[in-house]
CHARMM internal coordinates of N, CA and C (Angstrom, degrees):
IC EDIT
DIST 1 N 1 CA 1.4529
DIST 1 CA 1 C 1.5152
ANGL 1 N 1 CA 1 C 107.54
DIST 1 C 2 N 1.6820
ANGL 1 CA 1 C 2 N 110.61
DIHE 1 N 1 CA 1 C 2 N 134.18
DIST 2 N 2 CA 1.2164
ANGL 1 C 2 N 2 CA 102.40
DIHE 1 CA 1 C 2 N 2 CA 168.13
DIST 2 CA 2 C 1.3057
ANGL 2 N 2 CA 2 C 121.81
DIHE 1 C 2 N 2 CA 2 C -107.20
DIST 2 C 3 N 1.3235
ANGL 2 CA 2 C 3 N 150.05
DIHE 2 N 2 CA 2 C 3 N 139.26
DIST 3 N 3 CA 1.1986
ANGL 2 C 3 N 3 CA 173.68
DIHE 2 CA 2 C 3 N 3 CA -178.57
DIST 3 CA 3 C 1.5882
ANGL 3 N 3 CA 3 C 149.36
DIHE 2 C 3 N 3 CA 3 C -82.58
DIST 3 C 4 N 0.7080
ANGL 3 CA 3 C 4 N 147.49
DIHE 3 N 3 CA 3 C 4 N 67.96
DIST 4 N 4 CA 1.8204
ANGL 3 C 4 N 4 CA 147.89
DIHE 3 CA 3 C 4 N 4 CA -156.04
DIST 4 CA 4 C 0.7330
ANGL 4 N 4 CA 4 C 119.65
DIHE 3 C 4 N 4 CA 4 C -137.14
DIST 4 C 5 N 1.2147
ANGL 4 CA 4 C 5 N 124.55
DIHE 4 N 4 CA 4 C 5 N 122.32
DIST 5 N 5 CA 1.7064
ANGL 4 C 5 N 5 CA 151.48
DIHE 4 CA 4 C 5 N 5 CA -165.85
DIST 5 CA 5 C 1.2836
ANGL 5 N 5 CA 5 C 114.80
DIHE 4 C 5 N 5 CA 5 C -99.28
DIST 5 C 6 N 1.3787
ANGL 5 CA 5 C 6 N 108.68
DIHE 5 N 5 CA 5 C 6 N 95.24
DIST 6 N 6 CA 1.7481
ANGL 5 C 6 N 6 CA 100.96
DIHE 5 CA 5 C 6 N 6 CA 169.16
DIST 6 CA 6 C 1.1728
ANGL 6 N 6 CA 6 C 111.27
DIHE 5 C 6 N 6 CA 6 C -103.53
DIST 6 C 7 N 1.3742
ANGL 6 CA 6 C 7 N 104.83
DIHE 6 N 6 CA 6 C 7 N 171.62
DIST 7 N 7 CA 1.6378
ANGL 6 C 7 N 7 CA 116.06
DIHE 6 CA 6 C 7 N 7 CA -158.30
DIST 7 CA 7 C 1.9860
ANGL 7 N 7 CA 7 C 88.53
DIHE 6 C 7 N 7 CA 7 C -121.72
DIST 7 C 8 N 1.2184
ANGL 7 CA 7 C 8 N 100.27
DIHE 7 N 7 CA 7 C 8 N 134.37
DIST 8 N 8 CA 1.6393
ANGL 7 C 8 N 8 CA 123.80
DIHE 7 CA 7 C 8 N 8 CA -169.32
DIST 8 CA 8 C 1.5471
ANGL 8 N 8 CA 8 C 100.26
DIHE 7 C 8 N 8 CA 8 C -77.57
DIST 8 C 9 N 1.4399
ANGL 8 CA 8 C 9 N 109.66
DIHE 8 N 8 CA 8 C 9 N 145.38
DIST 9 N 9 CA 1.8079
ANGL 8 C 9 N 9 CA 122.88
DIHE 8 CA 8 C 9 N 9 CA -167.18
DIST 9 CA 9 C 1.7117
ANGL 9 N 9 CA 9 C 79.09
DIHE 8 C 9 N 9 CA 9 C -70.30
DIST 9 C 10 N 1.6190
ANGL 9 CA 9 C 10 N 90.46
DIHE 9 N 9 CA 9 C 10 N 175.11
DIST 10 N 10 CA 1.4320
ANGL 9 C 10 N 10 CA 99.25
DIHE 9 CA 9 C 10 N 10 CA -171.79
DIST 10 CA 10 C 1.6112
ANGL 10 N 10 CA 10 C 133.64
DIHE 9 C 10 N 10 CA 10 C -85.10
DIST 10 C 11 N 1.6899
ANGL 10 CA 10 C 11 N 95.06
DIHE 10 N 10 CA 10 C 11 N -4.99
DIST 11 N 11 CA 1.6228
ANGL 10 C 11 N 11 CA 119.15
DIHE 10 CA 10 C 11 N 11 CA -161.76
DIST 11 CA 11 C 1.9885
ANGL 11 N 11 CA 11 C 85.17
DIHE 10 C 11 N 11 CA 11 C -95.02
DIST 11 C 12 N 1.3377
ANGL 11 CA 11 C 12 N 104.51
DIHE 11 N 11 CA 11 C 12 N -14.74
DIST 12 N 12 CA 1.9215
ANGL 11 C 12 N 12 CA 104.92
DIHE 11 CA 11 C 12 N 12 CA 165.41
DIST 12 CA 12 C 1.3702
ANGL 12 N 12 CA 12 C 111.72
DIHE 11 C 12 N 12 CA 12 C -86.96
DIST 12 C 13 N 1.3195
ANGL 12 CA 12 C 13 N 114.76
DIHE 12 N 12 CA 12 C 13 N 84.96
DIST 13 N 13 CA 1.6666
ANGL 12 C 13 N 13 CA 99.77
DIHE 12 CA 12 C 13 N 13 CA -174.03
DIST 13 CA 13 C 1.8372
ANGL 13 N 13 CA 13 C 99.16
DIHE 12 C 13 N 13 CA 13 C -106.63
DIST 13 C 14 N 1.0688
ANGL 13 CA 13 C 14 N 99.28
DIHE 13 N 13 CA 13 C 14 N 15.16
DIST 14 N 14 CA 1.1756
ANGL 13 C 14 N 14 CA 91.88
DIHE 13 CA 13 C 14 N 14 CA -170.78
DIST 14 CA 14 C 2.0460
ANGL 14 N 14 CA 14 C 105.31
DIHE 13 C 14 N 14 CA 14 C -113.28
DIST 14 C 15 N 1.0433
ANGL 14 CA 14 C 15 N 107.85
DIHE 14 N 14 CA 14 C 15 N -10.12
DIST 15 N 15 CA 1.6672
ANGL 14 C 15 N 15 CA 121.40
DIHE 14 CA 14 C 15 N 15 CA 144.86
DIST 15 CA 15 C 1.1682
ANGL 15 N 15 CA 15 C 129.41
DIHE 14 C 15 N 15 CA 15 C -109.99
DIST 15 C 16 N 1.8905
ANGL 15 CA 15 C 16 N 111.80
DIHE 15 N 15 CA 15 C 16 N 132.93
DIST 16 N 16 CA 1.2948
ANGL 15 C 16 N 16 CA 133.38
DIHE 15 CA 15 C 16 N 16 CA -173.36
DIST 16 CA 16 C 1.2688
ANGL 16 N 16 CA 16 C 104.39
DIHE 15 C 16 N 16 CA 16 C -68.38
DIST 16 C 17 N 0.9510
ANGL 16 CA 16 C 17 N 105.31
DIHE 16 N 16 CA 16 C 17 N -53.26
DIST 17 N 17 CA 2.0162
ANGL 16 C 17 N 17 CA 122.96
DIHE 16 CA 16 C 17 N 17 CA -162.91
DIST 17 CA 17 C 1.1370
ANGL 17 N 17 CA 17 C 128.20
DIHE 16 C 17 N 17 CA 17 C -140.58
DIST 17 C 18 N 1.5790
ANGL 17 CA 17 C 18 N 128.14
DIHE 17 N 17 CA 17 C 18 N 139.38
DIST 18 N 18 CA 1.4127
ANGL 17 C 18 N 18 CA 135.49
DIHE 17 CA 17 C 18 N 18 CA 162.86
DIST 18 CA 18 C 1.5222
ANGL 18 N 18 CA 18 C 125.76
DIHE 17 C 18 N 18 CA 18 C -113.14
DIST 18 C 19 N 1.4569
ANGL 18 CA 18 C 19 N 116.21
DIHE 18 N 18 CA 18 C 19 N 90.26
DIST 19 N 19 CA 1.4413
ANGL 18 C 19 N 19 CA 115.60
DIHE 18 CA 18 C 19 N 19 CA -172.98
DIST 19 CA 19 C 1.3688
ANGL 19 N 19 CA 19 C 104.50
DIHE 18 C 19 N 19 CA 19 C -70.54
DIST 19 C 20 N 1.3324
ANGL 19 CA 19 C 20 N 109.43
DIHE 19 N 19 CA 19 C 20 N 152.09
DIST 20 N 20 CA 1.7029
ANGL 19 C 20 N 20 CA 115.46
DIHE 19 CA 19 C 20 N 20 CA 160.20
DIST 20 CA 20 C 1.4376
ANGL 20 N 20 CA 20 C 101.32
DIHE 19 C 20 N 20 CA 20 C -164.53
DIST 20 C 21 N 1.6505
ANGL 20 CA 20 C 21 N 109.35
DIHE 20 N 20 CA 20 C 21 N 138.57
DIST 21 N 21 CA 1.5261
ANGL 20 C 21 N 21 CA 129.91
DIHE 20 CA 20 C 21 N 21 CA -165.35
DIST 21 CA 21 C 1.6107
ANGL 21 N 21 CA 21 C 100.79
DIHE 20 C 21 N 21 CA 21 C -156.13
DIST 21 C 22 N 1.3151
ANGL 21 CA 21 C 22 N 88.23
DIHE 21 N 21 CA 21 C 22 N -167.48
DIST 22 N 22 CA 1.3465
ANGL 21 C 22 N 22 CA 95.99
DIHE 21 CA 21 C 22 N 22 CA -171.05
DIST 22 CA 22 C 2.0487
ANGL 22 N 22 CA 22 C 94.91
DIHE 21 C 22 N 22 CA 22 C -154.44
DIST 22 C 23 N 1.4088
ANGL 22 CA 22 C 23 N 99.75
DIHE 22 N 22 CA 22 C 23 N 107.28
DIST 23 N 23 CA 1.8775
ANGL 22 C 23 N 23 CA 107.88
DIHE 22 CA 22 C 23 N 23 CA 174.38
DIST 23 CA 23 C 1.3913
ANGL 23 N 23 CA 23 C 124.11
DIHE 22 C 23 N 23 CA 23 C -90.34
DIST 23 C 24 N 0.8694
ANGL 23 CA 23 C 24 N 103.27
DIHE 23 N 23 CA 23 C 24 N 77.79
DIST 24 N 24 CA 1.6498
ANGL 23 C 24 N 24 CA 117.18
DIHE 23 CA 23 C 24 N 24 CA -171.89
DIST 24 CA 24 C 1.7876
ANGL 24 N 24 CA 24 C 113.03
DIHE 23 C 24 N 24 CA 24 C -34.29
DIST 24 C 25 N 1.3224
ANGL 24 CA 24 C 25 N 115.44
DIHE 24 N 24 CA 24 C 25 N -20.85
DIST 25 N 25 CA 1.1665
ANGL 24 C 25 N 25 CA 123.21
DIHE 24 CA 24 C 25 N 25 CA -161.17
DIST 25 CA 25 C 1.4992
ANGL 25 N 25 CA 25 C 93.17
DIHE 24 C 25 N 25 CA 25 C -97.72
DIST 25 C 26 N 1.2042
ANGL 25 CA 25 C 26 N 142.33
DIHE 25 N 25 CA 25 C 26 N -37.42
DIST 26 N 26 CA 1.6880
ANGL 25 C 26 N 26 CA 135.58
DIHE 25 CA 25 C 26 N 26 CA 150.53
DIST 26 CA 26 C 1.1519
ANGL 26 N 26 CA 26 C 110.57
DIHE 25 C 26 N 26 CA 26 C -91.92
DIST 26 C 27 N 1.5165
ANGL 26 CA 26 C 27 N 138.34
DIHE 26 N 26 CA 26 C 27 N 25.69
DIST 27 N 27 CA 1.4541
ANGL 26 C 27 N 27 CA 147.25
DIHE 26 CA 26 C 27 N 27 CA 134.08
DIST 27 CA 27 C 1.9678
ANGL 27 N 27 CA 27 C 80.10
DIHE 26 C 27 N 27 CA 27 C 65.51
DIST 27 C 28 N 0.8599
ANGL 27 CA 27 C 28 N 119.93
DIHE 27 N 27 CA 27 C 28 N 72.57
DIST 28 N 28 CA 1.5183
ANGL 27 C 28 N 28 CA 122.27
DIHE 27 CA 27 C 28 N 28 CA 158.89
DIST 28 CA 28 C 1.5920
ANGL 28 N 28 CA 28 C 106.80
DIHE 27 C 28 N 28 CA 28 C -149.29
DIST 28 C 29 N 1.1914
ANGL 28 CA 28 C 29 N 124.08
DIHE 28 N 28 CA 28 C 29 N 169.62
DIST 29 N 29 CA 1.2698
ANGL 28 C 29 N 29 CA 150.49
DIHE 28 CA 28 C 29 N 29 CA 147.30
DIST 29 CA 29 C 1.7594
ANGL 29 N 29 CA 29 C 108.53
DIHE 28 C 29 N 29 CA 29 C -72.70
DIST 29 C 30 N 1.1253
ANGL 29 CA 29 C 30 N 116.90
DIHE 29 N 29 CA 29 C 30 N 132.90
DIST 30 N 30 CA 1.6966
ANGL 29 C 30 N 30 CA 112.98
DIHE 29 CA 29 C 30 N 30 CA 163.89
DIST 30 CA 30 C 1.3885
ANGL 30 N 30 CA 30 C 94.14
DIHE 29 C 30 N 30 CA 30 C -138.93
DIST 30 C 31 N 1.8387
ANGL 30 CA 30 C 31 N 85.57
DIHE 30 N 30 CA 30 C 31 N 161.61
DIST 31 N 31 CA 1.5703
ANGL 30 C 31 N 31 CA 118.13
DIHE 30 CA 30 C 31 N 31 CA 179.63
DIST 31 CA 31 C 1.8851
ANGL 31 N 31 CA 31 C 108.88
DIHE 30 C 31 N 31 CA 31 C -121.32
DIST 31 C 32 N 0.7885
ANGL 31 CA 31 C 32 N 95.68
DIHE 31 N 31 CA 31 C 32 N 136.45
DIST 32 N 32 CA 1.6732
ANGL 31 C 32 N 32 CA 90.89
DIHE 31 CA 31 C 32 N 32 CA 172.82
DIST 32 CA 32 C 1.6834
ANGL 32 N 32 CA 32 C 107.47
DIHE 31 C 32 N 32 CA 32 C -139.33
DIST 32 C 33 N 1.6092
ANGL 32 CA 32 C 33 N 106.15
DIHE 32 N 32 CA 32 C 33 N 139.43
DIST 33 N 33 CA 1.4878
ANGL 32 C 33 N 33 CA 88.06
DIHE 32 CA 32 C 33 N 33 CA 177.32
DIST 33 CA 33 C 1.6019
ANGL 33 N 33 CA 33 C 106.56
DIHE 32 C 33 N 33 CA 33 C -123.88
DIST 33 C 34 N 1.1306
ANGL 33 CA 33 C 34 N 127.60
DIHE 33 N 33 CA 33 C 34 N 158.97
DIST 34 N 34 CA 1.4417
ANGL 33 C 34 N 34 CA 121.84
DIHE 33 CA 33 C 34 N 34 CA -145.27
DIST 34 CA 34 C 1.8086
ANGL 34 N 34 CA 34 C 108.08
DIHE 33 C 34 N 34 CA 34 C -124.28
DIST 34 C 35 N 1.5966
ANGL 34 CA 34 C 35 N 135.27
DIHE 34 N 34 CA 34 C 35 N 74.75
DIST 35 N 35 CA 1.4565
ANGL 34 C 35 N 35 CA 103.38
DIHE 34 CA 34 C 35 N 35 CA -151.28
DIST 35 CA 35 C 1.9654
ANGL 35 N 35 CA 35 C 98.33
DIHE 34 C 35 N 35 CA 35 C -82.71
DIST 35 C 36 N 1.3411
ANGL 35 CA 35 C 36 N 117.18
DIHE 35 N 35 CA 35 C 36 N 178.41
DIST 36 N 36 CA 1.1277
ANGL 35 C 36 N 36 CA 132.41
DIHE 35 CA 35 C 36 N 36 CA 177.90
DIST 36 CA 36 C 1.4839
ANGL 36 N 36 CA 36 C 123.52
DIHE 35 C 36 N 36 CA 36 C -50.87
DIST 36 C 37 N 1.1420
ANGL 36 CA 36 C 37 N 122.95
DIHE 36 N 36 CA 36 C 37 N 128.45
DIST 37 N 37 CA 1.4141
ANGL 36 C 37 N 37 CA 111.38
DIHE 36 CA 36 C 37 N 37 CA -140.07
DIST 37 CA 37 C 2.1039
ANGL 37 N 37 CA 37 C 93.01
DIHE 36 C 37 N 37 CA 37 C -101.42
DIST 37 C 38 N 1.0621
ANGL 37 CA 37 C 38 N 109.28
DIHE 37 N 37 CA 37 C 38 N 136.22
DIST 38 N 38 CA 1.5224
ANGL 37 C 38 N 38 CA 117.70
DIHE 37 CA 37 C 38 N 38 CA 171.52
DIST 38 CA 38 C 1.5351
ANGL 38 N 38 CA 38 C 110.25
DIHE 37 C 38 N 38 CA 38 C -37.61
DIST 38 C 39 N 1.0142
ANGL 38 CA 38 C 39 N 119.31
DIHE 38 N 38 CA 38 C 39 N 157.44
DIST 39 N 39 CA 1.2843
ANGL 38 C 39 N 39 CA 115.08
DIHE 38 CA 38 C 39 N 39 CA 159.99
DIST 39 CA 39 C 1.4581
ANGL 39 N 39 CA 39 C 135.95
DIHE 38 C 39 N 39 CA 39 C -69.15
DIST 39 C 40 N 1.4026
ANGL 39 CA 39 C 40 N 124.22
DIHE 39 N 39 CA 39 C 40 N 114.79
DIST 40 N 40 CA 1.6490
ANGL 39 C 40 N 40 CA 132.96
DIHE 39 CA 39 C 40 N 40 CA -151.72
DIST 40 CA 40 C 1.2714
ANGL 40 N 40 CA 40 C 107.62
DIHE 39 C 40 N 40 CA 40 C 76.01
DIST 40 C 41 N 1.2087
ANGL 40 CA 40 C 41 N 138.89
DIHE 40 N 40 CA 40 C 41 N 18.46
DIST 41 N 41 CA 1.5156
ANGL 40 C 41 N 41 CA 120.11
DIHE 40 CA 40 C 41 N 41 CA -162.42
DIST 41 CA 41 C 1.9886
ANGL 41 N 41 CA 41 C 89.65
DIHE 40 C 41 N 41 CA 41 C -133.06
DIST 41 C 42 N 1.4429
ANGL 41 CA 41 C 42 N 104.68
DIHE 41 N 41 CA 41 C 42 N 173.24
DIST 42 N 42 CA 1.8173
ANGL 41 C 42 N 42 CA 98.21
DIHE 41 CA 41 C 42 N 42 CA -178.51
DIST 42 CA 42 C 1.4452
ANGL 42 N 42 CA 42 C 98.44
DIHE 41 C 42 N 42 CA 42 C -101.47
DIST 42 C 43 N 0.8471
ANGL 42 CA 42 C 43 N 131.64
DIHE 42 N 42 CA 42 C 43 N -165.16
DIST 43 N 43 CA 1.7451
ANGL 42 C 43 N 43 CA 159.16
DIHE 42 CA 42 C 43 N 43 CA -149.08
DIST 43 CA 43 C 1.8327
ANGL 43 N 43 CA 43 C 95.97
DIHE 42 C 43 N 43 CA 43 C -90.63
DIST 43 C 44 N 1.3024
ANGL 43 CA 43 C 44 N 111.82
DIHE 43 N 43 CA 43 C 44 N 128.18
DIST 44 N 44 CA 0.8537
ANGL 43 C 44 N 44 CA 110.05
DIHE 43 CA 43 C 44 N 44 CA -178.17
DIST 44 CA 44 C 2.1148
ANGL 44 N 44 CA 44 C 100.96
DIHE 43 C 44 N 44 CA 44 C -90.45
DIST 44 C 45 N 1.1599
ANGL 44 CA 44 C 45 N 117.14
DIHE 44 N 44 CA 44 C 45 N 140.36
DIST 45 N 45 CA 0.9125
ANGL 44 C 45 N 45 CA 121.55
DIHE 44 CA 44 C 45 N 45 CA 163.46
DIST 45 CA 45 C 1.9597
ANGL 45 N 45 CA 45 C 137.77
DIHE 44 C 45 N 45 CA 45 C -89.72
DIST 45 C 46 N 1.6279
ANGL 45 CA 45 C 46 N 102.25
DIHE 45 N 45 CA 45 C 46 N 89.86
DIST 46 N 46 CA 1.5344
ANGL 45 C 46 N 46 CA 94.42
DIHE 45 CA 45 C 46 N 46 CA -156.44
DIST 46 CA 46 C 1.5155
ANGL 46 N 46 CA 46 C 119.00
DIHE 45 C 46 N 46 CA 46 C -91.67
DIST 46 C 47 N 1.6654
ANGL 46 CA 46 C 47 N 95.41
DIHE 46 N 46 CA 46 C 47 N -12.09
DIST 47 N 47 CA 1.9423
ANGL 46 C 47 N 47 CA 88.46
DIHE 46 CA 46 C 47 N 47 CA 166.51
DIST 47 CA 47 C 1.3757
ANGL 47 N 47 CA 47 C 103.18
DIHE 46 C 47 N 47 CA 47 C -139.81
DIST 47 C 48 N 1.1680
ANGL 47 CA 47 C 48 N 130.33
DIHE 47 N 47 CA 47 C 48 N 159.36
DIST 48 N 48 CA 1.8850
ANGL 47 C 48 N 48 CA 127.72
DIHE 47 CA 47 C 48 N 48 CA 164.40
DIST 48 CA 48 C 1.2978
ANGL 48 N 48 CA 48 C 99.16
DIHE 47 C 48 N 48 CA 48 C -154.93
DIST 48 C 49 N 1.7324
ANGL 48 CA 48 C 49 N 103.97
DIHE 48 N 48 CA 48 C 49 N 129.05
DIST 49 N 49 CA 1.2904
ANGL 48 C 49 N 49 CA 101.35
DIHE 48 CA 48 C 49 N 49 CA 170.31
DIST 49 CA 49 C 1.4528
ANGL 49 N 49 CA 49 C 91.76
DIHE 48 C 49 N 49 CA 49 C -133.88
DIST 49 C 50 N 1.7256
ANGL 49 CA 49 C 50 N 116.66
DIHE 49 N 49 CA 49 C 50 N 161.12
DIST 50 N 50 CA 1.3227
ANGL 49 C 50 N 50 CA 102.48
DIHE 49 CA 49 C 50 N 50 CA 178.81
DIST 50 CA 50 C 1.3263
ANGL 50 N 50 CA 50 C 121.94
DIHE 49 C 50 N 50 CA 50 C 94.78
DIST 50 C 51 N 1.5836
ANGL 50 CA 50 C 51 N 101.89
DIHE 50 N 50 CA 50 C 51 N 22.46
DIST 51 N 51 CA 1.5589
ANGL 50 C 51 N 51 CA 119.71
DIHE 50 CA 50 C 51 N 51 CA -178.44
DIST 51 CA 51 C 1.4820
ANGL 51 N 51 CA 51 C 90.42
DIHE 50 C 51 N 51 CA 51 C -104.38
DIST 51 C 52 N 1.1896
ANGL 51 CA 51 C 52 N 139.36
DIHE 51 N 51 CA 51 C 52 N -13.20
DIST 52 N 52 CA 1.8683
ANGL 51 C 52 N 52 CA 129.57
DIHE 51 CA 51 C 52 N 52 CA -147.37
DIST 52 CA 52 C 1.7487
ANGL 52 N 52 CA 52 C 79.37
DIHE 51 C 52 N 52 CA 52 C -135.54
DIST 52 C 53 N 1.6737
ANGL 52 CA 52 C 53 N 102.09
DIHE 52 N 52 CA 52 C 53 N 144.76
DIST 53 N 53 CA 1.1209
ANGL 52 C 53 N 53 CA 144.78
DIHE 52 CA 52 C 53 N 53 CA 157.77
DIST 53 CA 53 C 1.6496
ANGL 53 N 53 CA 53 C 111.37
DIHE 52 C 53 N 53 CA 53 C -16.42
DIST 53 C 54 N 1.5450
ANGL 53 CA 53 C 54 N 122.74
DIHE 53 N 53 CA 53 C 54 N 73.01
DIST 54 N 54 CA 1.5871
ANGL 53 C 54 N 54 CA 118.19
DIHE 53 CA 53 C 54 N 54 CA 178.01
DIST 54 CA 54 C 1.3434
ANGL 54 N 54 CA 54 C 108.79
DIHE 53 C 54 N 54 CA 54 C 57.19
DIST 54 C 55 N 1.4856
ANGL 54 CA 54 C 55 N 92.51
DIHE 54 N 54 CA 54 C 55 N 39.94
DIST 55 N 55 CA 1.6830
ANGL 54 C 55 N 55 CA 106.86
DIHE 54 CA 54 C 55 N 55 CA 167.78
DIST 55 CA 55 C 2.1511
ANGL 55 N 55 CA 55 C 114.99
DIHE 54 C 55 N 55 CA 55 C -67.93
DIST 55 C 56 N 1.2409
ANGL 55 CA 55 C 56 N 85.37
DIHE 55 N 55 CA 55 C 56 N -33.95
DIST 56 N 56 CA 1.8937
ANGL 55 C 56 N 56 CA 100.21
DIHE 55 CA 55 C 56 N 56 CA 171.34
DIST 56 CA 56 C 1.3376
ANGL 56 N 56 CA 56 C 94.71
DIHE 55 C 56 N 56 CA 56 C -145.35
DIST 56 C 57 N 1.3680
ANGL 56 CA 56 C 57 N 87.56
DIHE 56 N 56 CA 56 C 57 N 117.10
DIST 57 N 57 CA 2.1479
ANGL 56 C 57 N 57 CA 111.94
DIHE 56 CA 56 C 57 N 57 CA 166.93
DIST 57 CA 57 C 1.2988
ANGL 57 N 57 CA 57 C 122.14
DIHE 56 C 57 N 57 CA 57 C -114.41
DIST 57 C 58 N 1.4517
ANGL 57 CA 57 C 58 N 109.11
DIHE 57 N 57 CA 57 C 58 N 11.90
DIST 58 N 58 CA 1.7011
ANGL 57 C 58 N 58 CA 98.89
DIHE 57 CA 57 C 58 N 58 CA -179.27
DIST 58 CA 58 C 1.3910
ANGL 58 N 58 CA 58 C 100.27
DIHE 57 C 58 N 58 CA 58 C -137.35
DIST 58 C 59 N 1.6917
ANGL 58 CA 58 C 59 N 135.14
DIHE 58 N 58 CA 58 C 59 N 135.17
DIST 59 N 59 CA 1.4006
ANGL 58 C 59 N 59 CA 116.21
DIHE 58 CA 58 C 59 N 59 CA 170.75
DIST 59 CA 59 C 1.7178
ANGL 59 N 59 CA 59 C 113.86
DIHE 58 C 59 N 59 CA 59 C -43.54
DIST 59 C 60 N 1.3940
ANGL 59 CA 59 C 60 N 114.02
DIHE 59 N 59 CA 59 C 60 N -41.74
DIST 60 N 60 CA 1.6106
ANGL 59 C 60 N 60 CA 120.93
DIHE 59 CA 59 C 60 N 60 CA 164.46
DIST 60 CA 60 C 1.3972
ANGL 60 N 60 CA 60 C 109.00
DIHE 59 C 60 N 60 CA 60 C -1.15
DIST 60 C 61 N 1.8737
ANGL 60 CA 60 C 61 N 93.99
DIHE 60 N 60 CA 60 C 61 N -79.05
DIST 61 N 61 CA 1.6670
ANGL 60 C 61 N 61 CA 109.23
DIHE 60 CA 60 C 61 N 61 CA -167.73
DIST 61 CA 61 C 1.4031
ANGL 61 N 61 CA 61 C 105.63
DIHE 60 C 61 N 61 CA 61 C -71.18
DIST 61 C 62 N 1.0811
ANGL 61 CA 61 C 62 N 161.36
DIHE 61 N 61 CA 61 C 62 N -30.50
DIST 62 N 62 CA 1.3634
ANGL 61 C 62 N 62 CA 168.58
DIHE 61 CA 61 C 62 N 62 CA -6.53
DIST 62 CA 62 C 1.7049
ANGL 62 N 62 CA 62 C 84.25
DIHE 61 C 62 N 62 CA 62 C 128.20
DIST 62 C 63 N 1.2363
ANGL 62 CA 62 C 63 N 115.48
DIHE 62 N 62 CA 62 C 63 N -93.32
DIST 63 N 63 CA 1.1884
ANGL 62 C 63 N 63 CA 111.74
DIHE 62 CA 62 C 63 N 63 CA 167.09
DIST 63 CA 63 C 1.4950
ANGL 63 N 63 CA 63 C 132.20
DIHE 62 C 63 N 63 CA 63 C -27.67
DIST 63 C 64 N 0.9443
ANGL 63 CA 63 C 64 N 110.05
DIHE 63 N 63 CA 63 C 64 N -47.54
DIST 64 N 64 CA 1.7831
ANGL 63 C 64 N 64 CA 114.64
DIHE 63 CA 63 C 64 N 64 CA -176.11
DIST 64 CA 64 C 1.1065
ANGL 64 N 64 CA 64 C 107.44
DIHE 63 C 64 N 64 CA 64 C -74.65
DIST 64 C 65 N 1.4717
ANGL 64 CA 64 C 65 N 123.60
DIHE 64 N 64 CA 64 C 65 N -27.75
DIST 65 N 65 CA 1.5543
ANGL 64 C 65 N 65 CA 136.45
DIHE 64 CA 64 C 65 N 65 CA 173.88
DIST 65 CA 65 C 1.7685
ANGL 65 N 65 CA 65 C 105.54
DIHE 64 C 65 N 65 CA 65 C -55.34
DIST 65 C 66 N 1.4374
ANGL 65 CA 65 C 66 N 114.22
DIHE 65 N 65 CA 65 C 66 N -42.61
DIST 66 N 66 CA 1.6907
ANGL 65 C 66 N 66 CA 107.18
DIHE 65 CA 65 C 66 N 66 CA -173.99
DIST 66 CA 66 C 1.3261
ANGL 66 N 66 CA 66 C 105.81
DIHE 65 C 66 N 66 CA 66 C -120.67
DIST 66 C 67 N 1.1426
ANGL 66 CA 66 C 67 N 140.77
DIHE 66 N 66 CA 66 C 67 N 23.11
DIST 67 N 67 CA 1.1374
ANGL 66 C 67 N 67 CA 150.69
DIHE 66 CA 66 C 67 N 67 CA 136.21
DIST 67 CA 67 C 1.9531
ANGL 67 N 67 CA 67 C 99.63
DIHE 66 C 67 N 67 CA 67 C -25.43
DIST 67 C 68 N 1.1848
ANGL 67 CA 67 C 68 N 124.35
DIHE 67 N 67 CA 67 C 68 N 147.09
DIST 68 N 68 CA 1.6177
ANGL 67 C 68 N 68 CA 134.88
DIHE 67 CA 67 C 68 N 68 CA 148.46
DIST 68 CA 68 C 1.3409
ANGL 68 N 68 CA 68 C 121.23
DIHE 67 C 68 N 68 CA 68 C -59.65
END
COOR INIT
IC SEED 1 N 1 CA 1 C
IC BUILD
């Protein structure tokens, strides 16, 4: 699986993180978006796509997924 962590423009203060990879093993692209996590608590998870079976197959769709 590949992996990359981007870091959210600044007018997003209310998300930590934007993963996007590509899992060869469900042959998709995924997006995950990560908001700021409470204090003591983990990362809230506010979008995921790209958990299901060639759910996104084209950077295209992949793209439109983290688009603003």
């Amino acid at each position: 699986m590949s992996r990359y962590s981007l870091k959210p423009l600044p007018e997003y203060s209310d998300i930590f993180e934007v993963a996007v990879g590509w899992d060869p093993g469900l042959d998709t692209f995924f997006v995950m978006v990560f908001g700021v996590a409470e204090t003591g608590l983990d990362l809230q998870v506010l979008h995921w796509l790209g958990g299901q079976h060639r759910q996104i197959v084209s950077i295209e769709e992949l793209q439109a997924e983290v688009s603003p």
